[in-house]
N, C-alpha and C positions, 0 to 999 in steps of 0.2 A: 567613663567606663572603659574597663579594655577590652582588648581586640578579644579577649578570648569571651569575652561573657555576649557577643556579637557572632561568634563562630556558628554555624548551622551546624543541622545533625552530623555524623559521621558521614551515613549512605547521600545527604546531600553532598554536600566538601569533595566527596569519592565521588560525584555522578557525571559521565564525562558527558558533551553538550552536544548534541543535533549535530552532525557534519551533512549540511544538506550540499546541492549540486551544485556546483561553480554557477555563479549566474551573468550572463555573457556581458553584461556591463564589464564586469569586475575581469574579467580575462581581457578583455580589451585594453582599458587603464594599466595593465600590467607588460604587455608587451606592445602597445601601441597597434595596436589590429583594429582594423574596420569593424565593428559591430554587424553590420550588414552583412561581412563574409565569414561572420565566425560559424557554427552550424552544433548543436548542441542536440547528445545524444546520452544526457546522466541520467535525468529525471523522468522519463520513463511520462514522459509527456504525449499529447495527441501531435503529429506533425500537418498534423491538417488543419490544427489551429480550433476554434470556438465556432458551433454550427450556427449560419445565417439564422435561423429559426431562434436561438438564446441571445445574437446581437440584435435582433429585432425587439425582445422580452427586454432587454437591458435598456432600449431607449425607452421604452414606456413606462417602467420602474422609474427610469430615474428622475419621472417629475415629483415622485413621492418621497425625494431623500432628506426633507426635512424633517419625516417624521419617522421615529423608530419601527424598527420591522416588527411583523406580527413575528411575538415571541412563543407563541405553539407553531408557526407556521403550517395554518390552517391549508391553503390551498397546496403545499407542496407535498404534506401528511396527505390529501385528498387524492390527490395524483397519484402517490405511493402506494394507498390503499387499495385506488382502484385496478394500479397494476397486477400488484402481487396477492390482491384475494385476503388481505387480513385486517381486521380494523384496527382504527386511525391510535387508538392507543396501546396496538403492538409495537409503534414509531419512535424513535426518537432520532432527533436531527443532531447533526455535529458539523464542526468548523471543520471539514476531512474530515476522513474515518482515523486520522489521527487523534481529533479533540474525541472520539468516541471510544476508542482503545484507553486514554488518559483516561475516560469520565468511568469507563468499563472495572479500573483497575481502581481508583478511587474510592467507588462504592464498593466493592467485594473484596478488596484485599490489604487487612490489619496489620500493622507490625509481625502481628504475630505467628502469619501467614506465610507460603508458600504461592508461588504459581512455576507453572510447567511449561517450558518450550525449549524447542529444536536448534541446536547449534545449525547457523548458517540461515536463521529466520529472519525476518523485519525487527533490525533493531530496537524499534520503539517498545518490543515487548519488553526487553531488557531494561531498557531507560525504566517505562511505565511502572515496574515493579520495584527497582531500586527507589524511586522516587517517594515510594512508601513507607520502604524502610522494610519490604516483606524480601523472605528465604528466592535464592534464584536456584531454580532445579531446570539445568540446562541440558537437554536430551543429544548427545552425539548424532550426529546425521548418520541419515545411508545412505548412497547413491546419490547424495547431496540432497536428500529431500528428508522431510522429518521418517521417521524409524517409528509407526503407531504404534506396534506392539511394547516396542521401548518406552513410550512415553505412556502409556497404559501403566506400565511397572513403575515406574519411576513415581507415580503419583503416591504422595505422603499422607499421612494423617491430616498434615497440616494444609495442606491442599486447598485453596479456594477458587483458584483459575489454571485454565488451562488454554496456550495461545494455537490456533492452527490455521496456518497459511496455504488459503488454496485456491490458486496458483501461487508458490511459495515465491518470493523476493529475498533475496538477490539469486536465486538460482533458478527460477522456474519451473520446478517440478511439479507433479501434479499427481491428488491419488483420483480416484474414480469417487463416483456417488454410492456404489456397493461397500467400498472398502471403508468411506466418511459413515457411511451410517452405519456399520459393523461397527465401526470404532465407538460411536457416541452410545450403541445399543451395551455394551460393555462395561466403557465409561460408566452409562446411570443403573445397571445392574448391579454393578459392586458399589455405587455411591451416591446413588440418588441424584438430589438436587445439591448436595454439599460441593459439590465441584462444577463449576458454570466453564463451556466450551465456548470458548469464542471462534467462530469458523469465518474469519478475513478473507473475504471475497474481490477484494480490491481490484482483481485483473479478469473476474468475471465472464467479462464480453467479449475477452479474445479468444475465448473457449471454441475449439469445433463444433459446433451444431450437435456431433454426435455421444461431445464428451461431456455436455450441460446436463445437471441433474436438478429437482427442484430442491434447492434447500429449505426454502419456506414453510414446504410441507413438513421438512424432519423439526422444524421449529414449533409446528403445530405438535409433533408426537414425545418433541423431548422438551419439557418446561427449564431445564438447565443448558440450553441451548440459544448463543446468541450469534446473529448474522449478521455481519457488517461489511456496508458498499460504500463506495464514492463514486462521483462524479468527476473527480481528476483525470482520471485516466480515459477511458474509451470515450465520455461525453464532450471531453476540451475542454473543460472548466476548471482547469488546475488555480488559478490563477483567482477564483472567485471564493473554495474553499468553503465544502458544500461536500456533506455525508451521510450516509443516516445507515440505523439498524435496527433489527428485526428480532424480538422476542417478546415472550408472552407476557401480560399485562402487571403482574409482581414487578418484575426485574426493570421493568420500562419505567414503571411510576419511581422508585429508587434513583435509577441515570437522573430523571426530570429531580430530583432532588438537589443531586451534586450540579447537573448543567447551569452552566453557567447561563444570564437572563441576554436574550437577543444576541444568542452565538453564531446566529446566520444571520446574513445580512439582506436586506430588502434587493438586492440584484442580485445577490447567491439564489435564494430563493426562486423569483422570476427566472431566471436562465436555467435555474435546474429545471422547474416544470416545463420549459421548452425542451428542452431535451431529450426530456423522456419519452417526449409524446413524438420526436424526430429518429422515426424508426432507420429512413430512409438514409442519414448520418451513420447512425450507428454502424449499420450495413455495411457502406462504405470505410468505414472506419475498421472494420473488424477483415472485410478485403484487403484494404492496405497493408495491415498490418500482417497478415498471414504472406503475403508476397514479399514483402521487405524482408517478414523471418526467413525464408526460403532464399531470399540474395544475399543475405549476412550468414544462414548457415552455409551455404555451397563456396562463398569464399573461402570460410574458415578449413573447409576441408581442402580446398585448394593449397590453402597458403600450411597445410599439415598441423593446422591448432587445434586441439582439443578442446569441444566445447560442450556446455547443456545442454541439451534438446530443452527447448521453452516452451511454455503453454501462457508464457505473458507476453507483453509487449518489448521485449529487451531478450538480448543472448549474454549468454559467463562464456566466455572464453579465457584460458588459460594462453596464457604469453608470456612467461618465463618473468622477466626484468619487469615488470608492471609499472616500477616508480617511475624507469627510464622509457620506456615505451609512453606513458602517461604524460609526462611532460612534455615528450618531443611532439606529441598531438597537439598539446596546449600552445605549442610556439605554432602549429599549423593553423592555430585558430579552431579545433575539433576538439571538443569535451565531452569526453565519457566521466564512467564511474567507478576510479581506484574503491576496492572492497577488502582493504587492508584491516577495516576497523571492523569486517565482519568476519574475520578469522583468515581473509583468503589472499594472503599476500599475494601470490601470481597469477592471479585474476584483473579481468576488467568488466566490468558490467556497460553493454552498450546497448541503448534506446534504440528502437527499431523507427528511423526517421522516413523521409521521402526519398524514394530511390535516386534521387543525384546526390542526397544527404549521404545516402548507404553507400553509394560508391565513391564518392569522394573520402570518407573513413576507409575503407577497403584499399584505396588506393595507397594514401596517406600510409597506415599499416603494413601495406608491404613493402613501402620505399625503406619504413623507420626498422622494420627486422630484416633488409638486406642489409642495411649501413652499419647492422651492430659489430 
């Protein structure tokens, strides 16, 4: 046979691949650095690491790894239920809120389909749609955050999804719960259920106290409405790859259709229901993180860079030469994240670490834009 009769679709062949975060092995091996002293600020990681409460869950799971994991994942749906107030088949679990976004965009969205999102969003909405082979209707930012009223108009005939990030990645921005629910109230007045909102929650728990709203509830009020969370980020479980979201019982039975069998794994699972129930973590987690944004923002305006006010766990700042700045961290052993492939050449996207993390990048940063 030949190569062409082997070829994949067009929109596969075109679809360009995951660029995930350096991973400190691999910067080591390349310039011969200690592991030990490299300090890694791409992937918008927990720097406190995995809560004693899910390394506890993981040794007791793990006498059970010969046998496949419960494939409803009965006790972590249990957990979820009883947090968020809604029953166990408004759930469904995903490998990240990544494998949920894929599973999201596979059931609603046909060739012959459209979805909607915001220049300067989580790539994976771009990927996830291409990968279908459906219409990309990509909304120009404002303020570097999605433009609602824009992405209102912009919605086609063809329209089956619509992606919205909030708090948006790689920028951080953030709208209110008045403005999200005006938006969706909108949304399903001119289109009903024809158009499914995915509202990506991913950075959730770093929210102020004052600026959390329930989304749950507008899940409860709009049936074309879906809510998706991970445990990577705020809980420290990046590493275990462990998700889940939140809509009404139609659209969940569907996902459980395309999901894939035993997509969480018997330790995902356990460490997530530690987690959740480890309020006293979180707390700390969501402290941390608010103080380290505060030392990485008050550098930046020190050091006269332009940056996003954040509402996640990471700041954009703007620094001119990005490729050159980026590397010369790399030789310090310091990895952020060039956002060149998200439109923003002179940008760097930095993880908000532990304050000797934070200021050893700070430091690093202002030696590398004195030398330029």
């Amino acid at each position: 046979m030949s190569k062409q009769e082997f070829a994949a679709p067009s929109y596969i062949g075109n679809l360009p691949a995951y660029q995930a975060g350096k991973p400190i092995e691999e910067l080591a091996r390349e310039y011969g650095l200690d592991p030990k002293r490299i300090i890694k600020l791409a992937s918008n990681e927990n720097p406190l690491g995995m809560p004693a409460s899910a390394r506890a869950a993981l040794g007791e799971a793990a006498a059970t790894l010969a046998r496949y994991p419960d494939a409803n994942g009965f006790d972590l749906k249990s957990a979820l239920s009883s947090r968020y107030g809604v029953p166990m088949n408004w759930l469904t679990l995903g490998n990240g809120s990544n494998d949920l976004l894929e599973m999201i965009a596979m059931t609603l969205l046909p060739r012959e389909s459209s979805a909607v999102y915001a220049q300067y969003a989580f790539v994976v909405y771009r990927l996830a749609t291409q990968a279908r082979g459906a219409r990309h209707i990509m909304v120009p930012a404002k303020d570097y955050g999605h433009d609602l009223e824009a992405m209102f108009e912009a919605i086609a005939d063809d329209t089956r999804l619509l992606f919205l990030a909030n708090p948006n990645n790689p920028t951080g921005t953030f709208h209110t719960g008045a403005q999200i629910e005006a938006f969706l109230a909108k949304v399903h007045a001119a289109h009903g259920d024809r158009v499914t909102v995915v509202l990506d929650e991913a950075y959730n728990e770093f929210l102020d106290p004052e600026l959390r709203f329930d989304s749950v509830e507008l899940v409860r009020r709009y049936p074309n409405l879906v809510v998706s969370r991970t445990f990577s980020k705020a809980y420290g479980l990046a590493g275990l790859r462990v998700g889940y979201a939140i809509a009404q019982p139609y659209l969940t039975e569907l996902f459980n259709r395309v999901r894939q069998p035993f997509n969480v794994n018997t330790l995902a699972q356990a460490a997530a229901i530690a987690a959740l129930k480890d309020a006293d973590f979180l707390q700390q987690a969501y402290e941390s993180n608010k103080a380290g944004k505060a030392q990485l923002s008050q550098a930046f305006e020190k050091l006269g860079l332009r940056y996003v006010p954040s509402y996640g766990n990471f700041v954009l700042v703007h620094v001119g030469d990005a490729a050159r700045i980026n590397l010369e961290l790399l030789k310090r052993g310091i990895i952020v994240r060039p956002t060149a492939n998200d439109g923003l050449p002179e940008w760097l996207r930095v993880s908000i670490g532990l304050p000797q993390e934070n200021e050893r990048f700070i430091e690093a940063l202002a030696q590398i834009l004195q030398d330029k």
